[in-house]
C-alpha positions as CSV (number, residue, x, y, z in Angstrom):
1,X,0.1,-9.4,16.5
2,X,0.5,-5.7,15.7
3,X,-2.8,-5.9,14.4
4,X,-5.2,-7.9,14.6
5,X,-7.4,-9.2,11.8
6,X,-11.2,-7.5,12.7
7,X,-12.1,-7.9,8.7
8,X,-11.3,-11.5,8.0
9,X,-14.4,-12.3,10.0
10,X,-16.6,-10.9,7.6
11,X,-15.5,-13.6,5.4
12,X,-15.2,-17.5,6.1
13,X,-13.7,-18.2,2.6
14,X,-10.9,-16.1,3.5
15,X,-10.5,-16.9,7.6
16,X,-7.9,-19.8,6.6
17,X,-5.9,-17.6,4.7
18,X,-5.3,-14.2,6.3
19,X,-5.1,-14.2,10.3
20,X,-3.3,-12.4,12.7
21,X,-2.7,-8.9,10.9
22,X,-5.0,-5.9,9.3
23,X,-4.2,-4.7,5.3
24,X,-5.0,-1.3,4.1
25,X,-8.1,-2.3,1.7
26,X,-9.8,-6.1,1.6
27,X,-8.2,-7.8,-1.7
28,X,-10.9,-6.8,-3.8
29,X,-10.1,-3.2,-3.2
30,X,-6.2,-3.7,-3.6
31,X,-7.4,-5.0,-6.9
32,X,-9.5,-2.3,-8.2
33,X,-7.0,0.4,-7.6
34,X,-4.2,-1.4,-8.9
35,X,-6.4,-2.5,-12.1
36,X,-7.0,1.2,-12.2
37,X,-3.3,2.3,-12.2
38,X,-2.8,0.0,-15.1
39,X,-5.4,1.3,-17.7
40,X,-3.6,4.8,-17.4
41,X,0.1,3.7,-18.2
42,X,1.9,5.5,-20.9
43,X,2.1,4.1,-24.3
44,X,6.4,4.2,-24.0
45,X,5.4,1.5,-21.3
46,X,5.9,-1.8,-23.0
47,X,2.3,-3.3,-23.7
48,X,2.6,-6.7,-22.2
49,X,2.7,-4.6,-18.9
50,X,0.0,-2.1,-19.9
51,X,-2.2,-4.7,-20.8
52,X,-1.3,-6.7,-17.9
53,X,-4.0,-4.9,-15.5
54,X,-6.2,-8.3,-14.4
55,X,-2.5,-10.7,-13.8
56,X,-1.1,-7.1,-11.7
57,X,-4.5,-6.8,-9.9
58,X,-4.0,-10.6,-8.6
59,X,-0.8,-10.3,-8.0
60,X,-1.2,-7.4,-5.8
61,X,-3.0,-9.2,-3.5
62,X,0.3,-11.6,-2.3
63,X,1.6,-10.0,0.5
64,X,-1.6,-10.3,2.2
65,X,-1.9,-14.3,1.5
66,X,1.8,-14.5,3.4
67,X,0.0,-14.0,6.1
68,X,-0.9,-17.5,6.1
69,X,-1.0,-18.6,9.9
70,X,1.0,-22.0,9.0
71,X,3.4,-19.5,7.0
72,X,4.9,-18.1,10.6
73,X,8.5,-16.8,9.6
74,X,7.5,-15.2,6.7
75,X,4.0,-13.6,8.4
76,X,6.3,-12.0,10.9
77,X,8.9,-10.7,8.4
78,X,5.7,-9.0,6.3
79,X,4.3,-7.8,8.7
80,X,6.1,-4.2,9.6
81,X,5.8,-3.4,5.6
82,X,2.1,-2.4,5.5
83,X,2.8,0.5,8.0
84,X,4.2,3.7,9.2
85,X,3.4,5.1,12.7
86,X,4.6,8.6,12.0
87,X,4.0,9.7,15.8
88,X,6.6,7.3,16.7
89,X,9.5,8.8,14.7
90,X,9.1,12.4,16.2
91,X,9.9,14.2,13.6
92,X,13.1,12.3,12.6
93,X,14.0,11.7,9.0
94,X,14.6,8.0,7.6
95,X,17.7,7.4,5.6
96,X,16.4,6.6,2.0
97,X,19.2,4.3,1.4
98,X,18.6,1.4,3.9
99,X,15.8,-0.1,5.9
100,X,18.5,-0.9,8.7
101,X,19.7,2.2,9.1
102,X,15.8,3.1,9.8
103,X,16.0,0.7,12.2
104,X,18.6,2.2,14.3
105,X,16.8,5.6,13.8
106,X,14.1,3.6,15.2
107,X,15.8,2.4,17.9
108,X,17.4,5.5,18.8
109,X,14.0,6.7,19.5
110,X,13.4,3.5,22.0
111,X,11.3,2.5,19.5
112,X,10.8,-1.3,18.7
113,X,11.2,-0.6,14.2
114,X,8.3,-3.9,14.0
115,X,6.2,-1.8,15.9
116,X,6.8,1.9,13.9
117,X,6.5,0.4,10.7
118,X,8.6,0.2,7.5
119,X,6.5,0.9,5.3
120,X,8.7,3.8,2.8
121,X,10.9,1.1,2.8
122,X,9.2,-1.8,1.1
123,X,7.5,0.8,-1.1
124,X,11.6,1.6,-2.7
125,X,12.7,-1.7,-2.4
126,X,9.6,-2.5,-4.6
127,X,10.5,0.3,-6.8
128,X,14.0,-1.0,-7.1
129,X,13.4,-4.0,-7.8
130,X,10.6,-3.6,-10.4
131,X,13.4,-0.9,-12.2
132,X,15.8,-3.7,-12.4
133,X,13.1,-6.3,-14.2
134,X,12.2,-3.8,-16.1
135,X,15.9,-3.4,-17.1
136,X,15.7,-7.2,-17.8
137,X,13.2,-6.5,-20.1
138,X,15.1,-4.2,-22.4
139,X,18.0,-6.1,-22.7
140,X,15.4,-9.0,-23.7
141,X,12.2,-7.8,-24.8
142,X,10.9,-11.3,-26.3
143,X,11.6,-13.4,-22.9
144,X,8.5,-14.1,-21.5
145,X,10.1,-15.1,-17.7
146,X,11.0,-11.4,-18.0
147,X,7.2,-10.1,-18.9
148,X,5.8,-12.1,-16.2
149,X,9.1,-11.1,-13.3
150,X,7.7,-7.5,-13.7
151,X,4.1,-7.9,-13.4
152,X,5.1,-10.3,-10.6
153,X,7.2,-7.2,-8.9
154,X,4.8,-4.7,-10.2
155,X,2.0,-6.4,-8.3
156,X,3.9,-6.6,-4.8
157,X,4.8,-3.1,-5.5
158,X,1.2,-2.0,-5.8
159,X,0.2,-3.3,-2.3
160,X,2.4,-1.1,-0.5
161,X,1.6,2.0,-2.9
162,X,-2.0,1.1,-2.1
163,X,-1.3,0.8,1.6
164,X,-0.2,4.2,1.7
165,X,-3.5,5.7,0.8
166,X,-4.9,4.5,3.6
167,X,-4.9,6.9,6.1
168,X,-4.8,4.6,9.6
169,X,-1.8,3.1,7.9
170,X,0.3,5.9,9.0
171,X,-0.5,6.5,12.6
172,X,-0.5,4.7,16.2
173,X,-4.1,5.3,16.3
174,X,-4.5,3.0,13.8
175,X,-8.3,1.1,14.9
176,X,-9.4,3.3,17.7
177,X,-7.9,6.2,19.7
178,X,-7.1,6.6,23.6
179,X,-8.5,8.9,25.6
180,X,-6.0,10.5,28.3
181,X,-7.4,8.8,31.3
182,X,-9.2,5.7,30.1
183,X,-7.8,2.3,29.3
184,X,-10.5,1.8,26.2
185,X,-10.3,2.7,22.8
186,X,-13.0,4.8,21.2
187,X,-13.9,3.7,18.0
188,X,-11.8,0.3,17.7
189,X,-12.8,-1.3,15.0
190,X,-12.7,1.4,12.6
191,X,-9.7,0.1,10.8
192,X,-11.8,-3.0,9.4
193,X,-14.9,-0.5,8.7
194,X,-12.7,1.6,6.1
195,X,-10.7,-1.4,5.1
196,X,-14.1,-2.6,3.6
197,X,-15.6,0.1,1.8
198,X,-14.1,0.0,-1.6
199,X,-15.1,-3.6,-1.7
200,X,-17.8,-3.7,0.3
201,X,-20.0,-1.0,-1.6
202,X,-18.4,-1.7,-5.0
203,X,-16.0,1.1,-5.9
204,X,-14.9,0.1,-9.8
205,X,-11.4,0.8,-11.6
206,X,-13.1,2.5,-14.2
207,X,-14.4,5.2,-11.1
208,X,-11.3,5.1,-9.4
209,X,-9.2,5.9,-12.9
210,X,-10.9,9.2,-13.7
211,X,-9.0,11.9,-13.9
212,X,-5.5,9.8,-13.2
213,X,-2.5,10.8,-15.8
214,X,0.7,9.4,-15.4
215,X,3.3,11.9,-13.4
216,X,7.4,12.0,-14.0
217,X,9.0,11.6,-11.1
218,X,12.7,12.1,-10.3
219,X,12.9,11.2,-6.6
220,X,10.8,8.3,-5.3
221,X,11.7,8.7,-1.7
222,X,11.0,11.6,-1.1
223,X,7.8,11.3,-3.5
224,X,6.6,8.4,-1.0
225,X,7.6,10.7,2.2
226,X,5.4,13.5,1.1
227,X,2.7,10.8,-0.2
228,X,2.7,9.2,3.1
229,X,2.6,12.2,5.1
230,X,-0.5,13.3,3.5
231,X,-2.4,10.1,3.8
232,X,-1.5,11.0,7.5
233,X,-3.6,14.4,6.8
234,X,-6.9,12.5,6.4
235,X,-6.8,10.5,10.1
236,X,-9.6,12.9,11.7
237,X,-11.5,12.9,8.6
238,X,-11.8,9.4,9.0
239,X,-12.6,9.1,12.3
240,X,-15.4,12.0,11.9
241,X,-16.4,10.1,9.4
242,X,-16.7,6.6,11.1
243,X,-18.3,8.6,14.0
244,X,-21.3,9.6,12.3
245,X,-21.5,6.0,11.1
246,X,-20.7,6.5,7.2
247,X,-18.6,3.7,6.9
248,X,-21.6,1.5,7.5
249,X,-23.9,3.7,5.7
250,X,-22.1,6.0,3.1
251,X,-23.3,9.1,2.6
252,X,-22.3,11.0,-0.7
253,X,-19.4,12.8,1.3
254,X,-17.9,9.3,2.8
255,X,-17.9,7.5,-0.6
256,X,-16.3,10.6,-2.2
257,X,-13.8,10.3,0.7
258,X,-13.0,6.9,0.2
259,X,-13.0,7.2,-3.3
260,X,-10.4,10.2,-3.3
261,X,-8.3,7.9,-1.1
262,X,-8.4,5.1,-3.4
263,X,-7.7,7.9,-6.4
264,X,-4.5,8.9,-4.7
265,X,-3.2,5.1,-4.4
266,X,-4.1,4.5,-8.5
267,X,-2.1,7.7,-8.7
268,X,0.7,7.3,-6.6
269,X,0.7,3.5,-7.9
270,X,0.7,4.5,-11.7
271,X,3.8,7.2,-11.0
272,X,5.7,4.8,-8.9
273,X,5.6,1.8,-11.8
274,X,6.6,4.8,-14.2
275,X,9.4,5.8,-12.7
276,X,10.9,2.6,-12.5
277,X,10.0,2.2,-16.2
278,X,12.3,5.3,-16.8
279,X,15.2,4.5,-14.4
280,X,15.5,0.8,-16.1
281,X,16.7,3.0,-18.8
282,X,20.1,4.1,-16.6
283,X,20.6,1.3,-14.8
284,X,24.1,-0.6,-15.0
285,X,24.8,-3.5,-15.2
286,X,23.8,-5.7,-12.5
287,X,27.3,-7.8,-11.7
């Protein structure tokens, strides 16, 4: 697979569940900066969903358990939405409007689209749909299979808002880097160290939500391009960082790195789920 599971050896419990392919963040970490987003959402949010942080922060979690090995078709339909290789699209734009026309960008490029990533694209599908539960809601504020639709699709949502902040989520060198020359990666496995951190050494919502305010945003596309594109800013960082072995022993600058990291995906989490609170507001009719 695209890649390959290094962290779900540190765990037994979860072995069964999740083979074959790396998230951004272990669960626990999906789960702190999503429960993180939530305690900042505006009060013109309705508060079933701003109380909703602990069912969001499970539900967050779910496109990393359909990477069940016995679940096959829907593992390899999954697994392209964690990522973006941005080396691979040489500078090309993606049209906002339709994965498959990414694809054929992708293609264009010779470029197999399961092995570039699609990322941007399940982050405004997510968005989409999450504006049209939301839409739901207003017509229907007192149905309760409404309430629990848009924590449902705010939850999936947050696992690809989250993946972006991960820096080795947007870029080839995603666990390890070739040197011109030599067959072997140097520093393979450093996916799985960062992956761990937030969990591993305890980062807490109530850490990761300082300083996190709610942001309007008109444009999500392009909000999640220039999101994404900055994640991409921090690969050296993290591979000087893994280098001098801070992964596995933070020092005060590594945790604040990881910490920033995890900031930016409560951030960028917390705007997305707002904007799709505010475009449920335009939204026509479905049919």
């Amino acid at each position: 697979m695209r890649r390959v599971c290094l962290w779900g050896m540190a765990s037994l419990s979860l072995l069964g569940l999740f083979v074959g392919l790396t998230p951004a963040w272990w669960v626990k970490g999906h789960e702190s900066i999503t429960e993180a987003a939530a305690a900042k959402l505006p009060e013109d949010v309705p508060a079933f969903f701003r109380s909703g942080g602990k069912h969001l922060a499970h539900f967050v979690g779910d496109p990393d358990r359909w990477k069940n090995r016995e679940c096959k078709t829907l593992r390899a339909s999954i697994e392209a939405d964690h990522y973006i290789d941005l080396e691979d699209l040489e500078g090309k734009p993606l049209p906002p409007d339709s994965r498959f026309k990414g694809m054929d960008v992708m293609r264009g490029l010779k470029k197999e689209p399961n092995r570039v990533g699609l990322l941007p694209y399940a982050i405004e599908e997510g968005y989409e749909k999450l504006a049209c539960a939301f839409s739901d809601y207003r017509k229907e504020p007192e149905n309760e299979s409404i309430k629990m639709k848009c924590l449902v699709y705010a939850g999936t949502l947050a696992h690809f808002t989250t993946d972006a902040s991960m820096p080795l989520h947007t870029t080839v060198h995603f666990d390890g880097r070739v040197t011109p020359g030599q067959a072997d990666k140097k520093q393979r496995g450093i996916h799985a160290k960062l992956d761990a951190f937030p969990e591993k050494f305890k980062l807490t919502p109530e850490e990761i939500v300082r300083g996190v305010e709610a942001k309007a945003v008109d444009d999500v596309w392009k909000y999640s391009e220039k999101f994404i594109a900055e994640s991409a800013t921090f690969i050296d960082k993290a591979y000087e960082f893994d280098a001098a072995g801070a992964f596995e022993k933070p020092t005060d600058a590594s945790r604040a790195f990881v910490m920033d990291r995890c900031r930016a995906g409560a951030q960028f989490t917390l705007d997305v789920w707002y904007a799709a609170w505010k475009k449920s507001a335009t939204l026509p009719p479905h049919y």
